[in-house]
N, C-alpha and C positions, 0 to 999 in steps of 0.2 A: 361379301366383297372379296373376290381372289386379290390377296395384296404381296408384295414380296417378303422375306424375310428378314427379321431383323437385319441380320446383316452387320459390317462394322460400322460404327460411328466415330467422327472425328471429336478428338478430345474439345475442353473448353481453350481453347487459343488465348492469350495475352491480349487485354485489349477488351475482350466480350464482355458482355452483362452478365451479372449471374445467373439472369433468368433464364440462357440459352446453356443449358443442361442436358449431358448424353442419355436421359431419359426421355426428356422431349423432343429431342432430334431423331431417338429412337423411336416417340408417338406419332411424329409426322411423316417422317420417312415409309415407316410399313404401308402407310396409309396408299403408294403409291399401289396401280395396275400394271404390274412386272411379275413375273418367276420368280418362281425363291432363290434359282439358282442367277440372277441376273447378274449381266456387266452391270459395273457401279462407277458414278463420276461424282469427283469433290469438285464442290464449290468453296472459294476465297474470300473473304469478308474485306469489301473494297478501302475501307478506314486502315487497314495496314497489311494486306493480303494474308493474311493466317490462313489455315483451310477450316473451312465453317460446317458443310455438311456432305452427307456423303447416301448418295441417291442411288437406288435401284434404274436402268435404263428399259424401258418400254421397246418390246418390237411392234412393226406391223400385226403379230400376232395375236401379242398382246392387247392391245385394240381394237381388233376384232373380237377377243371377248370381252373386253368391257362393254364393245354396243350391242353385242346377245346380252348380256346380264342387264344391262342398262334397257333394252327394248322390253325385256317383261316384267322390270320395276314399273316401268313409265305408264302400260294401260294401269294397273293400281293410281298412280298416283293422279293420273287423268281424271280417272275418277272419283278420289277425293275431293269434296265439296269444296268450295275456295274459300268458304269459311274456315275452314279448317288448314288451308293450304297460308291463310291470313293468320292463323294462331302462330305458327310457326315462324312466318318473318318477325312477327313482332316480337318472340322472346328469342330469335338470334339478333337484331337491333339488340335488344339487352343485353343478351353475351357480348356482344362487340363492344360496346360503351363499359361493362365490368370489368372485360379482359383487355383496356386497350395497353396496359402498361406493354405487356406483352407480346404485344402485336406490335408495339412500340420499337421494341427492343429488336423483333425480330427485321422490322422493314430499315432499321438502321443499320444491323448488321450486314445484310445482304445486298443495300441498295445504295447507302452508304450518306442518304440523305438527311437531313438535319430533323432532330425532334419535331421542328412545326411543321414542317411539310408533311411528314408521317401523319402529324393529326389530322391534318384536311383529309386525309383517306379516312379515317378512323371517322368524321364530320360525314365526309359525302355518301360513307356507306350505313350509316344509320339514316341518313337522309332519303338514301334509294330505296332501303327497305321496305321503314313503313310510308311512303308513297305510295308504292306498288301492293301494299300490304291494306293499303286503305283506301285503294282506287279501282284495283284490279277489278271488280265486281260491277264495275260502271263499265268498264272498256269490255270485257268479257259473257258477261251474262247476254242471254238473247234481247233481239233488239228488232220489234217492229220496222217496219218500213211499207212505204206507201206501195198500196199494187195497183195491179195493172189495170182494174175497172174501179171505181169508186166504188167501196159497199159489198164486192162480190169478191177481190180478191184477197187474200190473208194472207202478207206475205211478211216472212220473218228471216234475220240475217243471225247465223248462228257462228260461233267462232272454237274452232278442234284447234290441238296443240300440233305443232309442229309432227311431233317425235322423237327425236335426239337428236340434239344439238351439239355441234361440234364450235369450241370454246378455242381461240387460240388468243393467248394475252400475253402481253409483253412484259418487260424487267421495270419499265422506268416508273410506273404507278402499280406495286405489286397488288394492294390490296384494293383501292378501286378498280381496275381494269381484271383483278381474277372475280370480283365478287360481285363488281354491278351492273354487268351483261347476264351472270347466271343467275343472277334475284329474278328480274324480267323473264327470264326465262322459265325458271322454274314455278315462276306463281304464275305463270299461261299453262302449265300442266305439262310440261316437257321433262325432260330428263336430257343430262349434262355428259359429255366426256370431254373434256380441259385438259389441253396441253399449255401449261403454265411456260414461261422462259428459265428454263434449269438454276439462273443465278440467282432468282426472288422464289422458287418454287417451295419453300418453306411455308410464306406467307399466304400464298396462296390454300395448299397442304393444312395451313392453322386455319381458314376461313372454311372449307370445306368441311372441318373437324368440329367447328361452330353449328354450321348449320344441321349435323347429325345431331347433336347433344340438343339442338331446338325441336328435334323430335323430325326431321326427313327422312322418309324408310329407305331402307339398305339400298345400294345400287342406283338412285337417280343420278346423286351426283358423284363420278367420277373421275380421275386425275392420273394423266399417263405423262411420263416424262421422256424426255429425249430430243434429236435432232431434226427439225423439219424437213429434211432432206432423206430422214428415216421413216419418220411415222407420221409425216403430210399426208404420203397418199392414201392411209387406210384412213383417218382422221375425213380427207374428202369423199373419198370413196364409201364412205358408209352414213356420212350427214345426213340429214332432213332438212336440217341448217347449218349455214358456218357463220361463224363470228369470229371476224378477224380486227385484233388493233397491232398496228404494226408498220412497216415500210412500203412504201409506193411500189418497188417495184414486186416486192411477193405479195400486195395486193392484185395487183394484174395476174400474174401468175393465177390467185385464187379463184378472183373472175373468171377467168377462161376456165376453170375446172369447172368453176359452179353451171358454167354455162352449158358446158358439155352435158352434165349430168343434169341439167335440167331443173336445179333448186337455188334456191334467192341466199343471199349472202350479205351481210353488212360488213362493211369495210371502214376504220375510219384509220387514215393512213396519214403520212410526213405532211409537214405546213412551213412555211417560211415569213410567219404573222406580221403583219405593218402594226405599229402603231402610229396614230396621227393628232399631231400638238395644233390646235388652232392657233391663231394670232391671240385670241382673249380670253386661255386658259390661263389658269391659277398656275402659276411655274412653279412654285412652291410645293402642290399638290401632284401636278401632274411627274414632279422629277420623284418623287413619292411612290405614285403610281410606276413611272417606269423602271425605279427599280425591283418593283413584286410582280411586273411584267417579265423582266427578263433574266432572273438569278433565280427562284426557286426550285429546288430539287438540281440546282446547278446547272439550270438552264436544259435540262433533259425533260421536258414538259413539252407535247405534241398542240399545246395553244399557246406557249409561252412567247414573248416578242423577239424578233432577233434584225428587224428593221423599223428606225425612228424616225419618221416626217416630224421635223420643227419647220413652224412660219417662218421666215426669214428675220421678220422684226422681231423676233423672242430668243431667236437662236443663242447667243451670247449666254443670255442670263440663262436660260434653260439648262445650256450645256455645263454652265457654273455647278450649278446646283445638281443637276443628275452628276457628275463626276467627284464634288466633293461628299455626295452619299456613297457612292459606290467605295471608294477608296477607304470610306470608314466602315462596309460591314466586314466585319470578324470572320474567319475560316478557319475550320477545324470540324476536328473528329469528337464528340460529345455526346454521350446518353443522356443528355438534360435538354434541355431549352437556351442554353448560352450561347452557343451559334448559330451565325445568320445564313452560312452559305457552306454547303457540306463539298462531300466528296463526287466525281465522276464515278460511274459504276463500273467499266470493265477498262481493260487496256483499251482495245478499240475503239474506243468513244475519244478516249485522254490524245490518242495517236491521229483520228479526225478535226478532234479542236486544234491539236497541233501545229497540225497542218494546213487549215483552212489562216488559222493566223501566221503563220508564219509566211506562205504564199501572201497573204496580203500585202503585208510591209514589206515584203521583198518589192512588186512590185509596186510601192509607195504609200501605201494607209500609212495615218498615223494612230499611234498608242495613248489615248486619250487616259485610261484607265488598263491594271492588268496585264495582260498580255506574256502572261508567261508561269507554265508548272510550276509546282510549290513542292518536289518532293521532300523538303526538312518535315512536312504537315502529313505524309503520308504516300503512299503511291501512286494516287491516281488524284491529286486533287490541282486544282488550275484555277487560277485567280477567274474574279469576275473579268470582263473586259468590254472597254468600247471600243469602239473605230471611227475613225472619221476617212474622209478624202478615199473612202471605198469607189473602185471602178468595174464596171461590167467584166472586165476581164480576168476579175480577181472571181477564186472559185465562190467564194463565201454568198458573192453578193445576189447568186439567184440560188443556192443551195444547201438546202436545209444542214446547219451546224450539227443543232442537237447539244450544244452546249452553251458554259455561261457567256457567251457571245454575243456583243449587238452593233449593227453599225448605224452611224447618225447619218441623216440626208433634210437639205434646207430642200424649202418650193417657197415658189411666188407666191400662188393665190390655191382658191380650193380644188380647182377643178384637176391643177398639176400635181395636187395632193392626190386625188383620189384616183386619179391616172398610175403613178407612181405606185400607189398602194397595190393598184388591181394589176400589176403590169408583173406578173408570176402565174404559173400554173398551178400553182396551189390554190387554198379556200378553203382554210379550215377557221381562224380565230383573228378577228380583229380587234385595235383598241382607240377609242377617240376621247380626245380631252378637249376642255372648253366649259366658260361659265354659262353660259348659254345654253340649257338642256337642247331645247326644242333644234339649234342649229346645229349640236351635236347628232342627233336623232337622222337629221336628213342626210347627216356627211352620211354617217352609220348606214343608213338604208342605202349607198351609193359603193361600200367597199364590196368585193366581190368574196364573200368569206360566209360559212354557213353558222357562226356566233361571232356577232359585233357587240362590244361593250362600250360603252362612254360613263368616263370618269372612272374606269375601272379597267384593271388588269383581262382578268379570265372569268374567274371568279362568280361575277354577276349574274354571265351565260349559262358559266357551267352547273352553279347553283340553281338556279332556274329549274331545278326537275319536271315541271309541270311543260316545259318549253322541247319544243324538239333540238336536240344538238348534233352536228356532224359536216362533212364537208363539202367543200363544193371541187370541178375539176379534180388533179392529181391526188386530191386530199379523202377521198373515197368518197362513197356510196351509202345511203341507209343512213338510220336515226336512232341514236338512244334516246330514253328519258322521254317524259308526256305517254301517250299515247302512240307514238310511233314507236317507241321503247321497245312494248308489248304485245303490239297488233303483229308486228314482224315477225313474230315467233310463232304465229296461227294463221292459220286455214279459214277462209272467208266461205262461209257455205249460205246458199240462198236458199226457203224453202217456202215455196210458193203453193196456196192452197184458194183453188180456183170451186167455189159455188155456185149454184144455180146455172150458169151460163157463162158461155166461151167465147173465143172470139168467133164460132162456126155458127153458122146461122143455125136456127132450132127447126125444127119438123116444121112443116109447109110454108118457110119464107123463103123465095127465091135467093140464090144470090146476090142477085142485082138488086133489090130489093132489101137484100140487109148491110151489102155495101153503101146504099143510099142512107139507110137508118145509122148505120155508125156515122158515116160521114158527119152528118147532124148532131152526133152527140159530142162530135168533137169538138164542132163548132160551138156549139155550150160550155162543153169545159171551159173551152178558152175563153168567151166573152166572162165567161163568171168567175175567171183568174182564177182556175185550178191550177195548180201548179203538174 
C-alpha cells in the first residue's frame, strides 16, 4: 500500500482521552493514499476545538493509484472462496467488539457525540458483519433458475463482483457509515477506495486498520482523504461503483455522473422524518420514544425525527411529558456514559441550527424546550429543542435541520396525519406510536418513507439487517442491508445451457409444422399451471 509519510502529528490536546496518542494518530494517519511529500490538514476535536489530527491530503493523482493497486488486489481477492472471505468478517466482528473502548474514544473525539450513541455504531457493525459473514453464500453462490423448455434447458444465474468500489461516507455516523457499506462490499468480492469526511476520518482509518489485522490482503481496502470538489472526480471517474451517504444535493450531482458513465450508484441522502402520535398511544412511552427520535448524536442522524403529528386529543399531555423529558436530559462533553446529549460536530452545522431557529421565532414559533447555544459546555454544543406554532414560511419547517431540532404539529383525524406526514420531498425514516400494533402497521404502510417504525424511534428499521433500508424521493436511490445490501455490488450473469433441442425446428419438420407443435405445447404448460 503506497501510504504518506509519517509526517507531523498533533500533540495530545486538553480534554482527550488517553487513548488518543501521537503514536496512534501516527498509525492511522500513514495508513492514508497520499505522497510522502503531501499538503496536510488538522482536524479540531468538536468537545472543545483543540486540534486532534493532522492528515496527509490525496490528489486526483493519488487516486488514480489507489484504483491500479486496488484493481489487481481485487481479481485475488475475487477469487478467494467466500469461505474464507467469511473467516475474515468474523474475527474483525471480534476486533471491533475487543477494540470498542477505542473506537469509543476515537468517534467522541472527532464527532463529538455521546458515549452511547458511539456504541450503537460499535452494535450495528458487528451486527453488519457477521450477517453478511453468515449470509453471503446464500445471496452469492450460483443459483438455478427455471429455463426456457422444461427438462432441456439448464439455466443458471451467477453473480461477479462489481470491481472497485468507490465509498464516499459522511462525519455524522463515522464508524457505521465508513464500515457498513464496505463489509457488503467486500464479502461480494470487490475491492474498496473510501473517501472518508476529513473530520471523523480517524475512525474510519481505525476500521480499515481492523479489517487488515482480520487478515484482508494488501490493497482492497483503501482510504484517500480530501475535498470532493478535489478528488470526486477521479473517485467517479474510475468507479465500478459509487456509494454515496451524504446530501441531496451532491447526490444528484453523483447521479448525473453515474449516469453519464454508465454505472449504478446508491445514494442514501437528507430526510425531514415525521413522527406520528395516534389518539390511543401510551403518552408516557411515546414522549419516551420521541425523545430517542430526535436528540441522539444531537439530532445529526439522517433518520432521526425533526417533525411530531400529535392527535388533537392527546396533545396537551403529550406535549407535557415530551417537554418535561427534554428539559431534564443532561449536556456535555464526557468520555463515559454520563451524558445524554453531546456535542454539534462542525461550525457549520452549530451556524444552520442557528439559524433555522432563530428565523423561526423571529417569524413567531414558540420555544417550548432549548432553543439556544450553550457555549459555557463547549463550542459547538446547542440545547435540545422544540418548537411549536411552526409555519410554512419558516425555513425549518420543509428543510432538513440536521440538528437537535423538532417541531410539534396537532391533526384531526388519521388521514390529515398521514397527509401532513407525506407532504415533503423526502422519504427516508418514519415513526408511529399507538397501542394498537395492527392500527399502527396500516398508518406505517401509508407514510411515504423507505423505513417506518411503530413504537419505535429508528432503531427497529435500522436494526432490521435482514430488511432492505434507504429512501424514497429526495432521500436517494438504492438499498443497504438484506440482500439488496449485497446484490448491488454484483453483476447478474445468466448462463443458459440449451440440450437436445431448440427453439428451430429439427431436420425434416416443416416450419409450419413445428410452429403448430410448439404452439401445443404451450398450451399444456399452461392448462398444467407451469409456471
Amino acid at each position: 500500500m503506497a501510504t504518506a509519510s509519517a509526517g507531523p502529528t498533533t500533540a495530545r490536546g486538553p480534554g482527550l482521552p488517553a487513548s488518543i496518542t501521537p503514536s496512534l494518530l501516527r498509525r492511522l494517519t500513514t495508513q492514508v493514499s497520499a505522497a510522502p511529500n503531501a499538503v496536510r490538514v488538522t482536524t479540531t476535536a468538536p468537545y472543545s476545538g483543540v486540534p486532534l489530527a493532522d492528515f496527509p491530503v490525496s490528489t486526483p493523482a493519488d487516486v488514480e493509484e489507489a484504483f491500479t493497486r486496488a484493481r489487481i488486489a481485487q481479481k485475488t481477492w475475487a477469487a478467494t472462496p467466500i469461505a474464507e472471505r467469511k473467516r475474515v468478517l468474523l474475527r474483525y466482528h471480534d476486533l471491533v467488539l475487543a477494540g470498542q473502548d477505542e473506537v469509543l474514544d476515537l468517534m467522541q473525539a472527532e464527532n463529538g457525540k455521546t458515549r452511547r450513541d458511539a456504541f450503537l455504531e460499535v452494535v450495528d457493525i458487528g451486527i453488519v458483519s457477521r450477517y453478511y459473514a453468515r449470509n453471503a453464500a446464500k445471496y452469492l453462490n450460483p443459483k438455478r433458475r427455471r429455463g426456457a423448455i422444461p427438462l432441456l434447458t439448464h439455466t443458471t444465474e451467477l453473480r461477479h463482483p462489481k470491481g472497485v468500489v468507490s465509498v464516499i461516507s459522511p462525519w455524522n455516523y463515522p464508524l457505521s457509515m465508513a464500515a457498513s457499506d464496505t463489509i457488503a462490499a467486500l464479502m461480494a468480492g470487490n475491492a474498496v477506495v473510501q473517501k472518508p469526511d476529513t473530520q471523523t476520518a480517524l475512525t474510519a482509518l481505525w476500521s480499515m486498520d481492523l479489517m487488515y489485522e482480520a487478515g484482508l490482503p494488501k490493497d482492497v481496502w483503501q482510504m484517500v482523504i480530501g475535498r470532493g470538489s478535489s478528488i470526486g472526480g477521479a473517485l467517479m471517474d474510475n468507479a465500478d461503483y459509487m456509494m454515496f451517504t451524504g446530501s441531496t444535493a451532491t447526490g444528484r450531482q453523483i447521479a448525473s455522473d453515474a449516469g453519464r458513465r454508465l454505472i449504478s450508484a446508491s445514494l442514501e441522502l437528507g430526510g425531514k422524518n415525521p413522527m406520528i402520535v395516534l389518539d390511543d398511544a401510551d403518552i408516557e412511552k411515546a414522549a419516551d420514544g420521541a425523545v430517542a427520535a430526535c436528540f441522539p448524536s444531537a439530532g445529526q442522524l439522517c433518520v432521526s425525527i425533526e417533525r411530531l403529528y400529535v392527535a388533537e386529543s392527546i396533545r396537551d399531555k403529550f406535549v407535557a411529558a415530551f417537554v418535561s423529558r427534554t428539559r431534564k436530559l443532561k449536556i456535555g462533553a464526557a468520555y463515559d456514559y454520563s451524558v445524554d446529549v453531546g456535542s454539534l460536530t462542525t461550525p457549520s452545522q452549530l451556524k444552520t441550527v442557528t439559524e433555522h431557529v432563530g428565523d423561526a421565532v423571529t417569524k413567531g414559533a414558540t420555544v417550548l424546550a432549548g432553543g439556544k447555544a450553550r457555549p459555557d459546555l463547549g463550542p459547538l454544543f446547542y440545547e435540545p429543542t422544540i418548537l411549536t406554532d411552526v409555519t410554512p414560511d419558516m425555513t425549518l419547517y420543509d428543510q432538513e435541520t440536521f440538528g437537535p431540532v423538532v417541531s410539534i404539529y396537532t391533526y384531526r383525524d388519521v388521514d390529515e396525519a398521514v397527509a401532513l406526514a407525506n407532504a415533503t420531498a423526502y422519504g427516508l425514516n418514519g415513526s408511529v406510536w399507538s397501542r394498537n400494533g395492527a392500527r399502527a402497521r396500516a398508518v406505517a404502510a401509508r407514510v411515504h418513507a423507505g423505513t417506518v417504525n411503530v413504537n419505535e424511534a429508528f432503531a427497529a428499521a435500522w436494526g432490521s439487517i435482514d430488511a432492505p433500508m434507504g429512501g424514497m424521493g429526495d432521500s436517494g436511490l438504492g438499498r443497504r442491508h438484506g440482500a439488496d445490501g449485497i446484490l448491488k455490488y454484483t453483476e447478474p450473469q445468466t448462463v443458459a445451457h440449451q440440450r437436445i433441442q431448440g427453439f428451430y425446428p429439427p431436420s425434416g419438420i416443416s416450419p409450419e409444422a413445428w410452429a403448430t407443435l410448439l404452439t401445443g405445447a404451450l398450451k399444456v404448460l399452461k392448462a398444467a399451471g407451469v409456471r
